[in-house]
GUDREN-571745 format. One line per 2 residues: number of its first residue (from 0); their letters; for each residue x, y, z of N, C-alpha, C. Coordinates in pm, whole numbers, plus 50000, padded with zeros to 5 digits. Example, Ala and Ser with C-alpha at 12.3 -4.5 7.8 and 13.67 -1.06 7.14 Angstrom:
BEGIN
0	AS	51319,49431,50780,51230,49550,50780,51320,49670,50780  51285,49775,50708,51367,49894,50714,51290,50003,50787
// end
This chain:
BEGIN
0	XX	43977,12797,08689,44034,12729,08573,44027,12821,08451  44155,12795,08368,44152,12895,08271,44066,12867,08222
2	XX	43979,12941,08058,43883,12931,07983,43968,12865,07837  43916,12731,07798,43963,12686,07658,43962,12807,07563
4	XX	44057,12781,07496,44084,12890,07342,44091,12840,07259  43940,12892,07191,43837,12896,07040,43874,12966,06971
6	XX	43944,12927,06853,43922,13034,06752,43842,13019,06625  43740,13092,06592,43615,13130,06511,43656,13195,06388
8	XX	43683,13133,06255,43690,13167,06176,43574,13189,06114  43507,13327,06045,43392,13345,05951,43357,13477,05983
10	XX	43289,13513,05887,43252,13613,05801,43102,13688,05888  43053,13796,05944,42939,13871,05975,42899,13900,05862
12	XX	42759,13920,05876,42665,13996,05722,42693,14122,05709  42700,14211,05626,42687,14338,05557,42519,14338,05572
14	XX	42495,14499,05589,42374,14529,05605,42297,14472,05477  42130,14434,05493,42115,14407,05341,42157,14250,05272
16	XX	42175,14176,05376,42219,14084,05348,42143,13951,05461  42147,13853,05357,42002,13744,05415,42150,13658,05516
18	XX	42289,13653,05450,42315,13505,05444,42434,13489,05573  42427,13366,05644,42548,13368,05738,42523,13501,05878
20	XX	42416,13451,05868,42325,13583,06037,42357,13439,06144  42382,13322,06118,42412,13218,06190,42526,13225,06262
22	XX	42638,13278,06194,42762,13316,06218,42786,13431,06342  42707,13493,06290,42684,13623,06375,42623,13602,06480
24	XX	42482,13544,06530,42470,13501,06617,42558,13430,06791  42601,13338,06687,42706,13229,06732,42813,13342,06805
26	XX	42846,13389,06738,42982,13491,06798,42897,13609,06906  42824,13653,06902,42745,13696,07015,42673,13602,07106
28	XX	42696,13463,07126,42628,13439,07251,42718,13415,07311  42620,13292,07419,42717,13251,07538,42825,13193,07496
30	XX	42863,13164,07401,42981,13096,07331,43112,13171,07457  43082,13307,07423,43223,13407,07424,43219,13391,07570
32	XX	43130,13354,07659,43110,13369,07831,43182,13219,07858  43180,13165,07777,43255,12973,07813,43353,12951,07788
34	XX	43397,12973,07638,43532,12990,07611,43605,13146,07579  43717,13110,07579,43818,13221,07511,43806,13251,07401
36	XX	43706,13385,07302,43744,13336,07175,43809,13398,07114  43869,13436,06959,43906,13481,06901,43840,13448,06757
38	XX	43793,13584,06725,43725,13562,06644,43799,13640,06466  43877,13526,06362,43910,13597,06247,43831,13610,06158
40	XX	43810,13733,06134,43697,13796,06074,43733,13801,05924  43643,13705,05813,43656,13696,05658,43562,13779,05555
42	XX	43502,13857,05692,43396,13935,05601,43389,13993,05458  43346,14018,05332,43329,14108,05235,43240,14153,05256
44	XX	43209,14294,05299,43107,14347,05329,43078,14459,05263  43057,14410,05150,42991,14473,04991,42829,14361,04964
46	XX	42801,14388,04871,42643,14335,04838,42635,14179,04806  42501,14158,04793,42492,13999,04763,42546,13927,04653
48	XX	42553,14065,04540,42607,14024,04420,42759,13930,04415  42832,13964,04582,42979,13931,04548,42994,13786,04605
50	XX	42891,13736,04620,42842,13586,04667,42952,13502,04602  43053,13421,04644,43083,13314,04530,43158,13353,04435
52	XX	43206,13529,04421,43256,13560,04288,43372,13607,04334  43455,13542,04211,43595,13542,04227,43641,13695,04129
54	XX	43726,13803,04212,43758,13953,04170,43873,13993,04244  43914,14105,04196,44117,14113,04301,44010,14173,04417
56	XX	43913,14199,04448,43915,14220,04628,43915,14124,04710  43856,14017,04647,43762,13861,04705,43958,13802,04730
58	XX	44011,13797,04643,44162,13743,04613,44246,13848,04725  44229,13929,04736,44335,14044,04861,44241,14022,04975
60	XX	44099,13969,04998,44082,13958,05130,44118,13806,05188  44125,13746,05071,44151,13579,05100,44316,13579,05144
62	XX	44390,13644,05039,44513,13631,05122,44531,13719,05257  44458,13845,05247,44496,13861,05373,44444,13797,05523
64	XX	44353,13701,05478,44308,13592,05593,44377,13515,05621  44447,13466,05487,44527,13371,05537,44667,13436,05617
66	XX	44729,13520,05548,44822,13522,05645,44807,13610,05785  44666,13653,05837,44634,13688,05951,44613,13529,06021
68	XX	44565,13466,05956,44523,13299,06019,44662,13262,06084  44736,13237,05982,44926,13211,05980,44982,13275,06125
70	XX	44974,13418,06154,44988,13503,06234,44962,13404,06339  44836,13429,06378,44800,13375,06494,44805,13270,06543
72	XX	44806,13114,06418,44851,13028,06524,45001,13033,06528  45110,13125,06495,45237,13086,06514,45294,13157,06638
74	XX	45137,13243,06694,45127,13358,06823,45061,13335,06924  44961,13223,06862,44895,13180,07022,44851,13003,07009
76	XX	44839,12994,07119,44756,12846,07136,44602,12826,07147  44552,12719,07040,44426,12741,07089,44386,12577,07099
78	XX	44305,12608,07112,44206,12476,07183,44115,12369,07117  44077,12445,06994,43997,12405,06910,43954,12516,06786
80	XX	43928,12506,06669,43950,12603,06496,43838,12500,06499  43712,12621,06469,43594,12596,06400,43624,12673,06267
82	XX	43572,12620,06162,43534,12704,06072,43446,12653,05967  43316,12748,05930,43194,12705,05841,43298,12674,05690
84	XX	43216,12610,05644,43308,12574,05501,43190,12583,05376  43259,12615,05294,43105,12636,05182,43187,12511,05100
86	XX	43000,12455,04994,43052,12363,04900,43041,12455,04793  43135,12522,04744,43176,12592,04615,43333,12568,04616
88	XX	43383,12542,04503,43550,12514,04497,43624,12696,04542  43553,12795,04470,43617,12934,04468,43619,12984,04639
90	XX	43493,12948,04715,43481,12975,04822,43554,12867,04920  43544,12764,04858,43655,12644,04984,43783,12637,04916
92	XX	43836,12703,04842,43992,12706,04839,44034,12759,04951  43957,12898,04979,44017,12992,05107,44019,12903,05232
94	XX	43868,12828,05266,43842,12765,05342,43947,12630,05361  43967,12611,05260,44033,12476,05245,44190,12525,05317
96	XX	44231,12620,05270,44342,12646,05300,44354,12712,05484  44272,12763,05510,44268,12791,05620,44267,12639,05772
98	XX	44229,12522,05675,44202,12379,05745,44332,12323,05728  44375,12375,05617,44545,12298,05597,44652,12346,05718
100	XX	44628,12493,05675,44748,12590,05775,44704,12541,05939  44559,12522,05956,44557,12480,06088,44610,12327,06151
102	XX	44591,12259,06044,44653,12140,06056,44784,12131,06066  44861,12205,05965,45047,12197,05986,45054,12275,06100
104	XX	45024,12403,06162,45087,12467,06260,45013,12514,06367  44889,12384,06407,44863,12369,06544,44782,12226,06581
106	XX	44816,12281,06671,44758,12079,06751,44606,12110,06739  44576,12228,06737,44372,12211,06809,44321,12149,06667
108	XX	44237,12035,06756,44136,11998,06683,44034,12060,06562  44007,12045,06484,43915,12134,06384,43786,12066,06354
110	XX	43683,12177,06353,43557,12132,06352,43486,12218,06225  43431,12163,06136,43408,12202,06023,43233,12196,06044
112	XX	43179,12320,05986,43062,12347,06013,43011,12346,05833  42836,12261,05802,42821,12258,05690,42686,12338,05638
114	XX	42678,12407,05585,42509,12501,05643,42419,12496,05500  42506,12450,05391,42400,12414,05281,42389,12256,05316
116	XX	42297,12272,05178,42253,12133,05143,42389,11995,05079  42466,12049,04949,42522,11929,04946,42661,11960,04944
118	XX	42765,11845,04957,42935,11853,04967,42927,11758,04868  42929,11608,04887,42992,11526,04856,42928,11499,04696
120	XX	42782,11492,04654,42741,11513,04569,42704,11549,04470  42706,11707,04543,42688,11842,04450,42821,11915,04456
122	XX	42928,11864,04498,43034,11955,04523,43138,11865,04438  43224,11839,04521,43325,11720,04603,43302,11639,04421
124	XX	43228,11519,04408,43216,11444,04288,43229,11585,04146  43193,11683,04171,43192,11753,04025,43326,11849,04002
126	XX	43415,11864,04075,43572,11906,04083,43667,11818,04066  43694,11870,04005,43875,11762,03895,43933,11707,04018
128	XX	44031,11630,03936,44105,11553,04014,44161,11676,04145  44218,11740,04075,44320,11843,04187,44240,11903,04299
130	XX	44143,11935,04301,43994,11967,04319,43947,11845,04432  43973,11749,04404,43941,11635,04543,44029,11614,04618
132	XX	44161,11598,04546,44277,11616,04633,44286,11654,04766  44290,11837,04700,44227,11931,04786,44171,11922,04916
134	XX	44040,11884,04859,43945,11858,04942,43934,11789,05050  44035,11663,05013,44052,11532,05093,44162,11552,05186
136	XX	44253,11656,05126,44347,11702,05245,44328,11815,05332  44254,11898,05310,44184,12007,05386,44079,11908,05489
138	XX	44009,11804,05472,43936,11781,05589,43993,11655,05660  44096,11613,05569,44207,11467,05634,44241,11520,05814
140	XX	44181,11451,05893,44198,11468,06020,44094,11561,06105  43995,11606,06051,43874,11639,06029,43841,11607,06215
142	XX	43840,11689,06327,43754,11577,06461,43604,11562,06411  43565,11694,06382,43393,11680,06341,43375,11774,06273
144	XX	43257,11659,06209,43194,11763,06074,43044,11824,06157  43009,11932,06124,42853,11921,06166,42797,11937,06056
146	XX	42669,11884,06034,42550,11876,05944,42397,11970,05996  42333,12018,05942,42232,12049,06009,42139,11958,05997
148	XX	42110,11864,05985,42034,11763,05999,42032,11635,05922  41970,11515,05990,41979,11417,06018,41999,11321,05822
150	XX	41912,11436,05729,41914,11414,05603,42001,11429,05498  42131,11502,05595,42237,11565,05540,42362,11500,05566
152	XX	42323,11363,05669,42457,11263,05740,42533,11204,05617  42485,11194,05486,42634,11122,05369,42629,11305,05328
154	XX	42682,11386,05386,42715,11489,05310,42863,11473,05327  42917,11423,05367,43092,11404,05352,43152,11282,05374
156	XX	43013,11183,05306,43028,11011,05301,43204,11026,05199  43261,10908,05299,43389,10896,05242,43477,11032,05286
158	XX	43455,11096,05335,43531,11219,05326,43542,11226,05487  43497,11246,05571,43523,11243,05693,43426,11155,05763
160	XX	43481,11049,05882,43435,10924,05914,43310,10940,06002  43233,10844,05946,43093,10867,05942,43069,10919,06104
162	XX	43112,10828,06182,43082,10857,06364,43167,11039,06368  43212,11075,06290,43256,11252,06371,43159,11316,06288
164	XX	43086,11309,06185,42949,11355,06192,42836,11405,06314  42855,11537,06275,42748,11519,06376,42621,11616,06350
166	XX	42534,11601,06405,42399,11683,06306,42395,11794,06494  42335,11902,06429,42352,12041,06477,42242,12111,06435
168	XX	42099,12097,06417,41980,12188,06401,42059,12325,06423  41972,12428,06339,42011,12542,06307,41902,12663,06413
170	XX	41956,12737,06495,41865,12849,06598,41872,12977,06518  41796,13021,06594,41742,13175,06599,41750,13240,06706
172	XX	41787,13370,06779,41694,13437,06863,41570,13436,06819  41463,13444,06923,41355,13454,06920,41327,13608,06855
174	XX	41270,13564,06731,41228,13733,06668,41115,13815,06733  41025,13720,06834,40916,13828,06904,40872,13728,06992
176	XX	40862,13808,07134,40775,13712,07206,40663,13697,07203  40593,13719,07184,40406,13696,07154,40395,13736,07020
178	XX	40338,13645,06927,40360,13607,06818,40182,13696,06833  40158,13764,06743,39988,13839,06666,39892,13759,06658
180	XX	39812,13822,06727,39657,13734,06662,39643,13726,06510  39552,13609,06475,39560,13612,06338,39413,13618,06333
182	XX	39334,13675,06203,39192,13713,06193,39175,13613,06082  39094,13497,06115,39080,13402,06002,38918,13462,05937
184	XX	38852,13616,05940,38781,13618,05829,38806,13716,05797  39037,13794,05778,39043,13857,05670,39099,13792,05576
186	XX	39100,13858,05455,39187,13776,05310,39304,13773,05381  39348,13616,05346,39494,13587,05352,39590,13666,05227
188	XX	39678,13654,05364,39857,13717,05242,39903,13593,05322  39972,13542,05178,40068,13497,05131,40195,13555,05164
190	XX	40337,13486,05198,40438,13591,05188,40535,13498,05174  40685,13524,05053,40792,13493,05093,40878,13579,05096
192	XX	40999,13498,05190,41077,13586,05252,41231,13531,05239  41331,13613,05109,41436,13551,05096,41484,13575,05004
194	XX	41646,13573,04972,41686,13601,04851,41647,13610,04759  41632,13636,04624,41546,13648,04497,41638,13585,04383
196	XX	41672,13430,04392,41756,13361,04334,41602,13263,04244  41679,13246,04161,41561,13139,04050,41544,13009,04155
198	XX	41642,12993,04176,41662,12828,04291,41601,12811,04363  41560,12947,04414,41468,12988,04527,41337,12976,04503
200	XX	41267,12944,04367,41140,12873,04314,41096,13011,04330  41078,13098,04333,41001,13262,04304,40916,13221,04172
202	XX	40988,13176,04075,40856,13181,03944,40743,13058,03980  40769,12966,04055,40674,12832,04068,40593,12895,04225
204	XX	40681,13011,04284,40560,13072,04379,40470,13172,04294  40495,13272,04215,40452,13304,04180,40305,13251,04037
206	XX	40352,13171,03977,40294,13074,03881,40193,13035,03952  40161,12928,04061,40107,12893,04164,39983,12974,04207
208	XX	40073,13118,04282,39971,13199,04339,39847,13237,04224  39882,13235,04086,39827,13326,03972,39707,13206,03965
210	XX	39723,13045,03989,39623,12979,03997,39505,12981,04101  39600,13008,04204,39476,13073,04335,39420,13177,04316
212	XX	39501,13287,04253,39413,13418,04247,39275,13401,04169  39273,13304,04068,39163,13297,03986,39028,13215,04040
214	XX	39113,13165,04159,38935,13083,04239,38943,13233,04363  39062,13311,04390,39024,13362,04528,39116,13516,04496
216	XX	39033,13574,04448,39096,13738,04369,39100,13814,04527  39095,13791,04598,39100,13867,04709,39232,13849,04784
218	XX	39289,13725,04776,39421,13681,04854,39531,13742,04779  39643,13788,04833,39771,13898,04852,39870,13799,04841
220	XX	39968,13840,04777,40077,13764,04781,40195,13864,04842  40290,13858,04939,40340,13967,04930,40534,13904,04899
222	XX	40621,13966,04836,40749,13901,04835,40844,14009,04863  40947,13939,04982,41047,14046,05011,41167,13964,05009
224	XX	41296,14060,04965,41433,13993,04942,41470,14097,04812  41609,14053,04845,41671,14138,04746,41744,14039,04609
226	XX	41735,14132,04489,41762,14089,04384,41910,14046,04352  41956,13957,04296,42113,13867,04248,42125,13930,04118
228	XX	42243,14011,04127,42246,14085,03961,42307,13937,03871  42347,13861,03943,42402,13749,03841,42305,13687,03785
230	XX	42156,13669,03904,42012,13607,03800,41956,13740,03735  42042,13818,03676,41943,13976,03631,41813,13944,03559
232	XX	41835,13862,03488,41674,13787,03413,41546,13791,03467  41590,13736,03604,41488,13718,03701,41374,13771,03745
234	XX	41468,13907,03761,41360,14074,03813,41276,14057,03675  41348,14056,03540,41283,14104,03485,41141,14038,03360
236	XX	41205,13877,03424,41122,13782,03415,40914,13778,03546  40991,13811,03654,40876,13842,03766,40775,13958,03724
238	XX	40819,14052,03693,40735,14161,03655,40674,14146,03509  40789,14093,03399,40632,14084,03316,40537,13945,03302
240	XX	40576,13873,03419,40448,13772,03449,40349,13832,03532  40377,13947,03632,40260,13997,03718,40191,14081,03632
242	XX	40257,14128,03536,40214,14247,03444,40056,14137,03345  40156,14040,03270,40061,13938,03179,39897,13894,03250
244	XX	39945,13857,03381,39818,13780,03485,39777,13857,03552  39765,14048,03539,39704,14073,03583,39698,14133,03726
246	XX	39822,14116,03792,39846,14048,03977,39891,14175,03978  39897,14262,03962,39942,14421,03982,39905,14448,04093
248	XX	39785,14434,04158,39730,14501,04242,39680,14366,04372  39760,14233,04368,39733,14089,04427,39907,14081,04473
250	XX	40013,14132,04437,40120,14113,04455,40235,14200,04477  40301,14277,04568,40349,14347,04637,40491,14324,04631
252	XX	40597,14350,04579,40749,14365,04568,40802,14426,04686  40853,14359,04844,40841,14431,04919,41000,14502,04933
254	XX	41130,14426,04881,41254,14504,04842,41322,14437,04969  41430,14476,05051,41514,14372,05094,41405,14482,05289
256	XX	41403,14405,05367,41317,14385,05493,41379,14338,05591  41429,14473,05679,41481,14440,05861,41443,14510,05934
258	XX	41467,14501,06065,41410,14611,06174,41259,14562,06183  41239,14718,06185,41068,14744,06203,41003,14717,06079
260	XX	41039,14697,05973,40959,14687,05890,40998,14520,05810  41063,14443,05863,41061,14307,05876,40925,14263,05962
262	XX	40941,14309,06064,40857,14278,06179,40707,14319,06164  40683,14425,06019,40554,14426,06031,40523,14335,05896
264	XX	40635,14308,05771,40586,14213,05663,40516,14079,05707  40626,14015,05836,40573,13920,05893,40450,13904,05958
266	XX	40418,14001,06044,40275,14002,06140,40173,14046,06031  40230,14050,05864,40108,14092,05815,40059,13993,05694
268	XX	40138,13870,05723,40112,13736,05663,40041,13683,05763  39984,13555,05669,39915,13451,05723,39998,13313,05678
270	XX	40103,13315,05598,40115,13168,05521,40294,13218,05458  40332,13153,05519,40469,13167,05470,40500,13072,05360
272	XX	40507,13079,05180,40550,13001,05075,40666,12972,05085  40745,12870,05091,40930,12861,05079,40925,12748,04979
274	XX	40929,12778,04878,40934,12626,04770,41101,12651,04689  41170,12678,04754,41318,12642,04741,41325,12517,04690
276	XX	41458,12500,04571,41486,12347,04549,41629,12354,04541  41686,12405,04676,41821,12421,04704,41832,12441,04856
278	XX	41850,12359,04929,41888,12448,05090,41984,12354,05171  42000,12393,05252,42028,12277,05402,41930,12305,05497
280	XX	41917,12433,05597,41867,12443,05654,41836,12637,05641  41695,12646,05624,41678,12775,05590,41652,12832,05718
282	XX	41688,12969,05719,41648,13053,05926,41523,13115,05867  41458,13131,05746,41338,13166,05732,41222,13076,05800
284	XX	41239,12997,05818,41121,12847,05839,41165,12912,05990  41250,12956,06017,41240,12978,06167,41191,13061,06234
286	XX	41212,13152,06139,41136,13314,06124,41010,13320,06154  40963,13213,06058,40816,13204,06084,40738,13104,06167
288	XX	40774,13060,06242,40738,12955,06302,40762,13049,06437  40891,13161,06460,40859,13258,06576,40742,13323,06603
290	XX	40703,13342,06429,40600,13441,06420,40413,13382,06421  40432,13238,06499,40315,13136,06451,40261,13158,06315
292	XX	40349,13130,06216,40344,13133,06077,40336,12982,06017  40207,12944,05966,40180,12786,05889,40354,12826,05778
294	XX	40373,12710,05753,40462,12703,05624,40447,12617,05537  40454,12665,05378,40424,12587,05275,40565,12582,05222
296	XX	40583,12457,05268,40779,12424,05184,40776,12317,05105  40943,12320,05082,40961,12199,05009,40991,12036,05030
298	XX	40934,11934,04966,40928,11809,05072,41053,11753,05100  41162,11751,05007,41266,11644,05011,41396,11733,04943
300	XX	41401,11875,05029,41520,11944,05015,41582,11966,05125  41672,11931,05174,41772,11948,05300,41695,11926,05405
302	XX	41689,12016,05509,41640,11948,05633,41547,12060,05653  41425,12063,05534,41290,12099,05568,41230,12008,05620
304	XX	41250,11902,05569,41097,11790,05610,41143,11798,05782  41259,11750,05865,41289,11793,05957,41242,11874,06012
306	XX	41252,11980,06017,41179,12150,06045,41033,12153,06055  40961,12152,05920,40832,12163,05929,40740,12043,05939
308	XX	40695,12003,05991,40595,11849,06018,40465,11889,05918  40490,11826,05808,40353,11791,05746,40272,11762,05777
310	XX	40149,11826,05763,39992,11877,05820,40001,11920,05976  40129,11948,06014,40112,11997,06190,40159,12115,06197
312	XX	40275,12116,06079,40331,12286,06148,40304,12345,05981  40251,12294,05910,40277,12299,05757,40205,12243,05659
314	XX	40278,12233,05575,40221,12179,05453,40377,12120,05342  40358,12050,05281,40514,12011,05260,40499,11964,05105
316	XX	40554,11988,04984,40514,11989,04839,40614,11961,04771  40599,11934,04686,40743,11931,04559,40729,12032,04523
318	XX	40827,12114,04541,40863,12251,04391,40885,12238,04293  40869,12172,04295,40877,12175,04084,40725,12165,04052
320	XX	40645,12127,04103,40509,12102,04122,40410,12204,04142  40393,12336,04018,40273,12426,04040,40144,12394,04087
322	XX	40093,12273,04058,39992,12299,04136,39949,12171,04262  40028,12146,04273,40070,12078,04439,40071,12212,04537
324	XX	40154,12304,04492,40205,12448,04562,40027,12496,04573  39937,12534,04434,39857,12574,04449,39756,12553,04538
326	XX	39740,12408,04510,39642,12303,04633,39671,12341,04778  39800,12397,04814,39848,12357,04924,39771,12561,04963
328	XX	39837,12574,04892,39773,12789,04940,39613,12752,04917  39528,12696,04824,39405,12656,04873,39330,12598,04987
330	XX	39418,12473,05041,39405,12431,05102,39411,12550,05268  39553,12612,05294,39508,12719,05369,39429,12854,05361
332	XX	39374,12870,05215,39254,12944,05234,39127,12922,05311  39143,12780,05284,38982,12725,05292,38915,12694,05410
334	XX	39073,12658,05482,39081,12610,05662,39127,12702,05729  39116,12811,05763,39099,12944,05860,39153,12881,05965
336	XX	39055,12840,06098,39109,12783,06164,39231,12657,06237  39247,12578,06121,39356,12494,06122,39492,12548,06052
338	XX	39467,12643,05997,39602,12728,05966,39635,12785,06060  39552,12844,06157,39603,12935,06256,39644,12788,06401
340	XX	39599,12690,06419,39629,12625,06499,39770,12526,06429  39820,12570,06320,39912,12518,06236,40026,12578,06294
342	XX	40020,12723,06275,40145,12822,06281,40113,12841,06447  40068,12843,06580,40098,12814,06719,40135,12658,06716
344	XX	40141,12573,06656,40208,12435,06688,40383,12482,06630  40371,12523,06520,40502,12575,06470,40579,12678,06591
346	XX	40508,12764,06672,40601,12822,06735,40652,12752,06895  40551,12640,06912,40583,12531,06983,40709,12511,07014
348	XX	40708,12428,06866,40813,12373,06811,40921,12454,06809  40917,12552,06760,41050,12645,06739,41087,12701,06888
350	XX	41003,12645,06990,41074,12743,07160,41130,12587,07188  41064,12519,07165,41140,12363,07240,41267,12314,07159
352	XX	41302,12346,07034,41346,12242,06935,41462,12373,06881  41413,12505,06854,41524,12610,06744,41560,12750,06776
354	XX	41570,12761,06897,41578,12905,06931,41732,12899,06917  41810,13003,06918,41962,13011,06947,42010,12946,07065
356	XX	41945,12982,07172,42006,12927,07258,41983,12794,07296  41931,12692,07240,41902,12591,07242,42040,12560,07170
358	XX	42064,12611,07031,42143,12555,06937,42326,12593,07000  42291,12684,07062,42410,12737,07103,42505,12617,07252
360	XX	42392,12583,07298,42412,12507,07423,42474,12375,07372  42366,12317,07231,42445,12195,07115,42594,12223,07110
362	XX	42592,12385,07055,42773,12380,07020,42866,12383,07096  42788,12426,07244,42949,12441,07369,42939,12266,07405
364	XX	42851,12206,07400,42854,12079,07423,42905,12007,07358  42918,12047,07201,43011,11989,07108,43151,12014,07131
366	XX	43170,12155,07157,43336,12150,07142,43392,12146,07271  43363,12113,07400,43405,12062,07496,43396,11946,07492
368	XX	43379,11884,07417,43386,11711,07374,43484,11680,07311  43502,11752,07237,43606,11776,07100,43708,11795,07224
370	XX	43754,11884,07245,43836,11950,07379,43903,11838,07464  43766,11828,07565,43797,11667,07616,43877,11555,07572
372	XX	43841,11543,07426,43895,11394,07366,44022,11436,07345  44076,11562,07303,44235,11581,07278,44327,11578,07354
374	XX	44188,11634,07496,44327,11635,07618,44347,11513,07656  44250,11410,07691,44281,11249,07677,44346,11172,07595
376	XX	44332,11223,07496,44467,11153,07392,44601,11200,07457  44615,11323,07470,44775,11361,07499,44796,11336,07642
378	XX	44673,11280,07718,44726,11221,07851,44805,11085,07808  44719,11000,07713,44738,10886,07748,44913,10867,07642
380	XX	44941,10949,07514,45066,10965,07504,45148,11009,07613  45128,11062,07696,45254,11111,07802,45252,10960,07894
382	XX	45144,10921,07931,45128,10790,08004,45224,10669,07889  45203,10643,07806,45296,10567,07690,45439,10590,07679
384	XX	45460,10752,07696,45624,10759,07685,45706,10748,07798  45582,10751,07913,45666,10758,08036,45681,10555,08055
386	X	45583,10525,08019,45621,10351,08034,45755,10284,07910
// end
């Protein structure tokens, strides 16, 4: 039997780059061994800075997607058009338009993938009239939305019908198979690991740590990720707070971290900080939970609480909350041993529940469903016209 034909719209990372390694994944697994795919590639593969920002390259690669998109379905047949969609208006015009053209000039079903935190709320309600329009006609006929989790199901309340929702936990390859002993009587490090956006709570990790350092001058903080020239403030906000408190020689700038030297920032933590107050589903929490890494996150942002189980794989806080954050890095100073039986429950969890191929097996199961239901519809029209 022939193999269904997928076509995969989205973007691979540029070296140096945290965001959409999900994408990439996805297009290297078993995906490509099940179905047919074709994969149109939207990449900008320039720096983090070009995130979201509208410039004549961002504008000449958007049109030339689209009319490579155009191309192909007026050249081939396919089966089913996935494509991730961002909630930014500059970034889902392209997107948007790529859901339209698939809608006028092909039958396959479309499955819209959602990987932040909000649409309908943070998006969708704060764009003009023309702006919902849009919106409402780019996902009008929508088969399924996916969500990454269960906290994220009104992310396209009103916008696409609640039952083609469907929630889709977010995988990893496994970053190491035997995760490091951990020595609970050396000083803990601290570590986060991730873009260097304000949103990203960096000053309320840092703020935080400066309260622990003063009961426990021995504990390390270490931070890796690369800097957003659009938050330029930022850098230069971080350094003269480490400079003011002292932390010169408690806190480590580790710069953007892959390969081999990802692999040793991680094995050289004890406590992964993520006090983000922006996400859907972060692949850092996954990162570390490969790496039997405790995690100190955030309680009621996208689908952390999901992810990390408070007091089992973690610790779970408000970010906005310095010294909730602090209590919580105290709290794994103090318990050696239940931190380390914290982060092996976390990697538990992450072989049963988040590896890639777990998540990957979700998506061929999804779109052979999707698949299924279209070819049954157009049975049961041919059955109708023939009566």
């Amino acid at each position: 039997m022939a193999k269904k034909r997928v076509l995969l719209i989205g973007s691979v990372p540029p070296p140096h780059h945290g965001s959409n390694i999900y994408f990439e994944n996805l297009l290297r697994s078993r995906v490509q061994e099940v179905f047919a795919v074709t994969h149109l590639d939207t990449s900008d593969h320039r720096s983090l800075d070009n995130i979201e920002r509208v410039d004549l390259v961002n504008v000449w690669l958007g049109v030339r997607n689209v009319v490579e998109l155009l191309w192909l379905l007026l050249t081939r047949r396919f089966d089913l058009i996935y494509v991730p969609i961002a909630p930014s208006f500059p970034a889902f015009l392209r997107d948007g338009l790529f859901l339209l053209l698939a809608r006028w000039f092909s039958k396959a079903p479309r499955v819209v993938h959602l990987h932040r935190q909000g649409f309908r709320r943070e998006f969708y309600d704060r764009v003009g009239k023309f702006g919902r329009w849009f919106i409402r006609s780019a996902l009008k006929g929508t088969a399924r939305a996916i969500v990454l989790g269960e906290r994220l199901r009104k992310a396209f309340d009103g916008l696409v019908p609640e039952e083609q929702v469907v929630v889709v936990p977010n995988g990893i390859v496994p970053p190491i198979d035997r995760p490091p002993q951990r020595d609970p009587e050396k000083p803990v490090v601290l570590g986060y690991l991730g873009n260097l956006f304000r949103t990203k709570g960096v000053m309320e990790l840092l703020r935080a740590f400066a309260v622990v350092h003063r009961r426990y001058p021995e504990v390390r903080l270490q931070i890796a990720g690369g800097w957003w020239k659009k938050d330029a403030s930022l850098k230069q906000e971080v350094e003269q707070f480490i400079a003011s408190q002292q932390l010169g020689r408690s806190v480590q700038l580790w710069g953007v971290v892959e390969g081999d030297r990802k692999d040793q920032f991680l094995k050289e933590m004890d406590v992964l900080v993520f006090v983000s107050q922006n996400e859907g589903f972060p692949l850092v929490l996954l990162e570390a939970m490969g790496y039997a890494l405790p995690v100190i996150a955030s309680r009621d942002v996208g689908s952390i609480p999901e992810v990390v189980q408070d007091r089992r794989t973690g610790i779970l806080v408000d970010p906005h909350n310095i010294d909730e954050i602090a209590a919580a890095m105290e709290w794994m100073i103090e318990h050696p041993q239940e931190r380390i039986a914290m982060g092996m429950a976390g990697r538990r969890r992450f072989e049963e529940e988040y590896t890639m191929d777990r998540n990957v097996e979700r998506m061929i199961r999804l779109f052979r469903e999707v698949i299924e239901e279209k070819e049954v519809r157009e049975r049961q029209e041919i059955m109708a016209e023939a009566e």
